[in-house]
N, C-alpha and C positions, 0 to 999 in steps of 0.2 A: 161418829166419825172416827176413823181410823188416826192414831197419834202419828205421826212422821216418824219414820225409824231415823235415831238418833245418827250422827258423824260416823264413820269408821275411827276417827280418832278417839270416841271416845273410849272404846270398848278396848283400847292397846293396855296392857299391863305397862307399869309402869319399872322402870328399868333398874334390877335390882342392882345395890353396891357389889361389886366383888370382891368376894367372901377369901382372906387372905391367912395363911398358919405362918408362925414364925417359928425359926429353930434358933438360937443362940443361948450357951451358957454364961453371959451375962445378962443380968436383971435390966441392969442400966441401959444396956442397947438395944435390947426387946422396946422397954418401955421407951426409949429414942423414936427407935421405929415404926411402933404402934401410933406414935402421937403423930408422926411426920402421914402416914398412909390414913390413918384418919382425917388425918387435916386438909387431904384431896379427895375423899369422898370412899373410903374402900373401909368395907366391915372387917375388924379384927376381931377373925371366928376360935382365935387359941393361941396360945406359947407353947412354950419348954427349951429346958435347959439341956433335954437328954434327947439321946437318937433314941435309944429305946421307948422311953414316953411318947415319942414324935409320932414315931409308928402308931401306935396304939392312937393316940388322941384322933391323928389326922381320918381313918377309920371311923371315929366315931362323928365327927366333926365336919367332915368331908367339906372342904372347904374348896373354889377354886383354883388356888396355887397357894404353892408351898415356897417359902424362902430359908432358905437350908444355909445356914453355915459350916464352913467347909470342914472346922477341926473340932472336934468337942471331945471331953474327957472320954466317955464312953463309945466313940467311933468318929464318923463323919459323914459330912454332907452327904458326900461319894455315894455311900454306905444305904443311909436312909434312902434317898434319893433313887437308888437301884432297887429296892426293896419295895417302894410305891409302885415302881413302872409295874413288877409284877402283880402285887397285890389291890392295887387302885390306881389304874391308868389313866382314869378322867382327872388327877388331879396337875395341874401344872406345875414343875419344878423352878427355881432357878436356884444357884447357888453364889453365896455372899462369901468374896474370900479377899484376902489379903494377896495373891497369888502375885507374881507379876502377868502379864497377859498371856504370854506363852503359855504357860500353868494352867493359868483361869483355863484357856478353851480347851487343853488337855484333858482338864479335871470336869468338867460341862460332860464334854465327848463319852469319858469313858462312865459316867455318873448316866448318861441317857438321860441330862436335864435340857429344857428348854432354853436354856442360856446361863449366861455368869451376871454378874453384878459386881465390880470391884470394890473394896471400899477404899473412896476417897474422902477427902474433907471437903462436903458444901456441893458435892454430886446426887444431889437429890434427883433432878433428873431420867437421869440413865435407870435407878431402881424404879421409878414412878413410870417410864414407859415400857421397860422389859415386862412388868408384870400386864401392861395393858396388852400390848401385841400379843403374847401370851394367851392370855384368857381369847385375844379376838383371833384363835388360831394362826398368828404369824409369828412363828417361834424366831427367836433374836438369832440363833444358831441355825443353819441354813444346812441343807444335804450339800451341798459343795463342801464346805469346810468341813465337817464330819469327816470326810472322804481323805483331804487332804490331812486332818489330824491320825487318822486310822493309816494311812502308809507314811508319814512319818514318826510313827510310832516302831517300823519295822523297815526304816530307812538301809540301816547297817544291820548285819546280823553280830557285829561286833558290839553292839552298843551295852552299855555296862547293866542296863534292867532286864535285856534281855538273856547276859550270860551269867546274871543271880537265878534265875526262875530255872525250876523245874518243866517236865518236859508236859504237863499239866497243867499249869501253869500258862505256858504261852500259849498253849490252846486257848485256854480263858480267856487271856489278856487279848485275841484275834478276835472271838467271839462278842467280849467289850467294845472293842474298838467298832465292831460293825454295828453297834447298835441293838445286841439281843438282850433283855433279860436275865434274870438269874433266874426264873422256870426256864426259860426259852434255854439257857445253857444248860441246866440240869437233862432237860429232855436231851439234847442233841448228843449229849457225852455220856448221858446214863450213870449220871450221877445225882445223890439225896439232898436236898435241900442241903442241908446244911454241909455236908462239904464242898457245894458250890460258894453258901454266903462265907466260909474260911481259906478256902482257892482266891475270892477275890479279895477279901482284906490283904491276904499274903500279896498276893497282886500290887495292888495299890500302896502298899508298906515300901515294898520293892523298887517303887515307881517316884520316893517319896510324898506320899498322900498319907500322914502322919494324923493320929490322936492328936490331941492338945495335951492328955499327961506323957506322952512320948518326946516331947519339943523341953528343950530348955526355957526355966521359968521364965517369964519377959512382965513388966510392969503390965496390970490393964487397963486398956487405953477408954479412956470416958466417953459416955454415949457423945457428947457432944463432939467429940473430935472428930469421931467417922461422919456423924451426921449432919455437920455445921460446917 
């Protein structure tokens, strides 16, 4: 006699944790962070302290989303974060910044990440659903706001970033704002990788979107304060 083929339920995989990279050059807030996204159910697939490592690990590691801090000695969120879209697009960004909000969605916008994360004290929250909507394709940053951060970015032509930049420059800085890549700009301008990934630090430097060795030294602040 033939066995009954088994439920449709049985045969569902079961639903894997979402595989999450951290970026922060603090140990202390890494490991804040790692224990707080663990502790609701999401695999911490890597760290680092560095954008340069970030890059590279996240490649090898390929992990769902990426949580980018926004200033690090060696670059920023920004930075990485741009760098993914072209080289690994399936991975999710969001960036974790002290910014105030104007900033944040600036710095989101011109980064082509999937949204910000501010940090507050005891806003677990806000990071714990960004990263979900994210993975479930409903990015926290919407094409309206985009839209409206990309012309007011070019509100005045008076405005003071726009009359530091070079006349290459605000091309880039147009190109950012719409949401291209840095292949995607290198293609359209006919320019080498790398004087597009140095167009937009200059960019960004210009725009205020600073290093951390560029900032005047400031105390740092303990995992628990951002996280608690």
């Amino acid at each position: 006699m033939d066995t009954p083929a088994a439920p449709a339920e049985e045969f569902r995989s079961p639903v894997l944790p979402i595989r999450v990279f951290i970026l922060n050059d603090h140990k202390m807030v890494r490991q804040g962070l790692g224990d707080l996204l663990e502790h609701v159910g999401f695999d911490i697939v890597g760290e680092s302290g560095s954008a340069v490592e970030a890059i590279r690990l996240v490649h090898i590691l390929q992990p769902d989303i990426a949580v980018l801090d926004d200033r690090l000695p060696d670059g920023t969120g920004i930075e990485v974060c741009r760098e993914l879209r072209s080289t690994a697009p399936e991975v999710g960004c969001l960036i974790l910044t002290s910014l105030d909000e104007q900033h944040a969605v600036r710095a989101a916008v011109l980064a082509g990440a999937s949204g910000y994360v501010l940090k507050r004290i005891g806003d677990h929250d806000a990071l714990i659903n960004c990263i979900r909507s994210t993975v479930a394709g409903i990015p926290p940053i919407g094409p309206g706001i985009r839209e409206r951060v990309a012309e007011s970015l070019y509100a005045t032509a008076s405005a003071p970033w726009l009359r530091a930049m070079t006349g290459t420059e605000r091309n880039v800085l147009a190109l950012m704002a719409r949401g291209k890549t840095n292949r995607q700009i290198g293609q359209e301008m006919a320019l080498p990788d790398a004087a597009v990934t140095a167009c937009v630090s200059s960019v960004l430097q210009k725009l205020g979107f600073r290093r951390r060795s560029q900032l005047i030294p400031v105390p740092i602040p303990r995992a628990w304060e951002l996280l608690h």
